[in-house]
N, C-alpha and C positions, 0 to 999 in steps of 0.2 A: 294341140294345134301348132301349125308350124309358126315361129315368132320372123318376121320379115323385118329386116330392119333398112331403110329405105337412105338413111344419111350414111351407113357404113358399106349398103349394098352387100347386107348379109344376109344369109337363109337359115336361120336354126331350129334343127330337126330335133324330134328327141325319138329315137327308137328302145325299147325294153324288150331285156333277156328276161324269157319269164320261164318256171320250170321246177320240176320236184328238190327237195335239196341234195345236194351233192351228187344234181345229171348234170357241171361242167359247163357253169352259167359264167364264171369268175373266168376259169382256164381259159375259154373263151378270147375274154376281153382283155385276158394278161398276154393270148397269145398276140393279138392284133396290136396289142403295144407295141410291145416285141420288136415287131415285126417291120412297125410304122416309120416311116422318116421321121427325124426328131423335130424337123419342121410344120409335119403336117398335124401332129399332137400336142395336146396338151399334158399335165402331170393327171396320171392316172392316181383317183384318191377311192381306198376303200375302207371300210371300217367295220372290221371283222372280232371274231370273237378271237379268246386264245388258241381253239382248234383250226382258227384261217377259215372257221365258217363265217356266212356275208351277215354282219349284223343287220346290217340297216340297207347300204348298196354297194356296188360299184359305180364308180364314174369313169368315162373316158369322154373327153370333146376331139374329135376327129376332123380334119378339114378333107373334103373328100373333093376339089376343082369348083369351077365357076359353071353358070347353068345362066344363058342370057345375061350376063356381065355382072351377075349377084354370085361372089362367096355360098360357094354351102357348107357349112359344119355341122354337122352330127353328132349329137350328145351321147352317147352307148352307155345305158343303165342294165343293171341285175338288180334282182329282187331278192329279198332271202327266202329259199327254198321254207325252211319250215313253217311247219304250221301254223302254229304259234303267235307267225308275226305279220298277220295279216291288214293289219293297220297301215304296217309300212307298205304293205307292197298295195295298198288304194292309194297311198300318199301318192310314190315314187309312179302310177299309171295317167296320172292325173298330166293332161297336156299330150299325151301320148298321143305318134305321129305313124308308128308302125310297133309288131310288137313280132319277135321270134319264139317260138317257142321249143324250147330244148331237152329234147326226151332222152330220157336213160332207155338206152334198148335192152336193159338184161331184163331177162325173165321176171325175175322177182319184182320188179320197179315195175310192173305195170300200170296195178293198183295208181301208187303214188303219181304215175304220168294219168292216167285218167281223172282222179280227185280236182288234181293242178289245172290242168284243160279247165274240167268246170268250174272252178275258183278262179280262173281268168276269164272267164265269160261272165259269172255273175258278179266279178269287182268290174269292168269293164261297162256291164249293165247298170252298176249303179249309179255312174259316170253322165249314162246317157248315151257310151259307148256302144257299138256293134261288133264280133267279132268278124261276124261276116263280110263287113265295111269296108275294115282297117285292112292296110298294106299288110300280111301276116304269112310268117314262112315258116317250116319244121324243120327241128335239125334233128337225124337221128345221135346220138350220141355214144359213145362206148361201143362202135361197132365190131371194134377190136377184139370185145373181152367173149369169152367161150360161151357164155349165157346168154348171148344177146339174139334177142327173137328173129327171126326172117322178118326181112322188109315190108313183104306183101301183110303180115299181120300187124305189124306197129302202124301202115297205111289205112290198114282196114279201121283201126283200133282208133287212131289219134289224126290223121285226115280223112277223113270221110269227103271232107270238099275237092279234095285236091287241090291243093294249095299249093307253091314250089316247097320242096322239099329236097334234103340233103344230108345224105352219112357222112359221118362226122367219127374222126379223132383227133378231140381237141386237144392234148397235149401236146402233139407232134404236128397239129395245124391243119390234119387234113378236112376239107369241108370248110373250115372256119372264115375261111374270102369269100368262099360261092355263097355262105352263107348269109353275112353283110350287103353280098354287092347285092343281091338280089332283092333281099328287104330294102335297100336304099335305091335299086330303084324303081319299087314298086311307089314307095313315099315319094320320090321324083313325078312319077308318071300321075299321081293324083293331086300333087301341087301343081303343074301343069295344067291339069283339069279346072280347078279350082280358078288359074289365073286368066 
């Protein structure tokens, strides 16, 4: 839930990159640093293993303008893709204000993009969460690479709601703004509702 803070006239969001490991959850949020005024961010902290897999998260707090004379800042978390550490990734949902979810488009990753989807529905579930609810966007990912499925089947496959959606290569940024602004301001447009 969004935390309002009324003495500083702050809005703080927390949105999560969710998604199989290594569909470009991290590159993401390394490129949006990047990218950022050094004003508008804060230090980006992650804590990865020695292969620069995401152990536990990424953080970024993002100040994204004022919305009726309150500060909005945006927390940007990743999960760790694997399996394995699914403990973390209920911890790090918890609060959660919007969530993206970051598909590997090659062939091979389907499986793992399907499993991920329902392993974000039923942590989300346990929560008391909805996915259907939540402010929630697709990124396709790795549209670049020679394996990566046509659009119309990763749609078929991984939005079935039609949700906003957006191809993506994150290395080189592309996708990676349409895909923030949009989940921010979906979370926007449901604080408003809310106020």
């Amino acid at each position: 839930m969004s935390f309002i803070n009324y003495s500083s006239r702050e809005i703080n969001c927390k949105i999560v990159y969710y998604g199989p490991g290594l569909c470009g959850k991290t590159t993401n949020l390394q490129y949006v640093y990047a990218k950022t005024n050094p004003e508008s961010k804060g230090k980006m902290i992650s804590l990865a293993t020695e292969t620069e897999r995401t152990l536990f998260f990424d953080f970024l707090p993002l100040a994204l303008g004022e919305i009726r004379g309150f500060k909005t800042r945006f927390h940007l978390y990743t999960v760790p893709g694997q399996v394995f550490y699914d403990a973390s990734r209920k911890l790090i949902l918890k609060g959660v204000d919007g969530v993206v979810f970051v598909a590997d488009s090659q062939e091979e990753r389907i499986d793992a993009n399907l499993e991920s989807v329902e392993n974000l529905r039923a942590n989300l579930g346990e929560q008391g969460y909805d996915l259907d609810k939540l402010p929630y966007v697709v990124q396709y990912n790795k549209r670049d690479l020679p394996s990566a499925l046509p659009l119309e089947e990763l749609r078929r496959e991984l939005n079935p709601r039609g949700v906003p959606e957006f191809e993506a290569v994150a290395p080189v940024g592309k996708g990676v703004f349409d895909t923030l602004k949009a989940v921010a301001k979906l979370v926007l447009t449901e604080l408003k509702k809310g106020g």
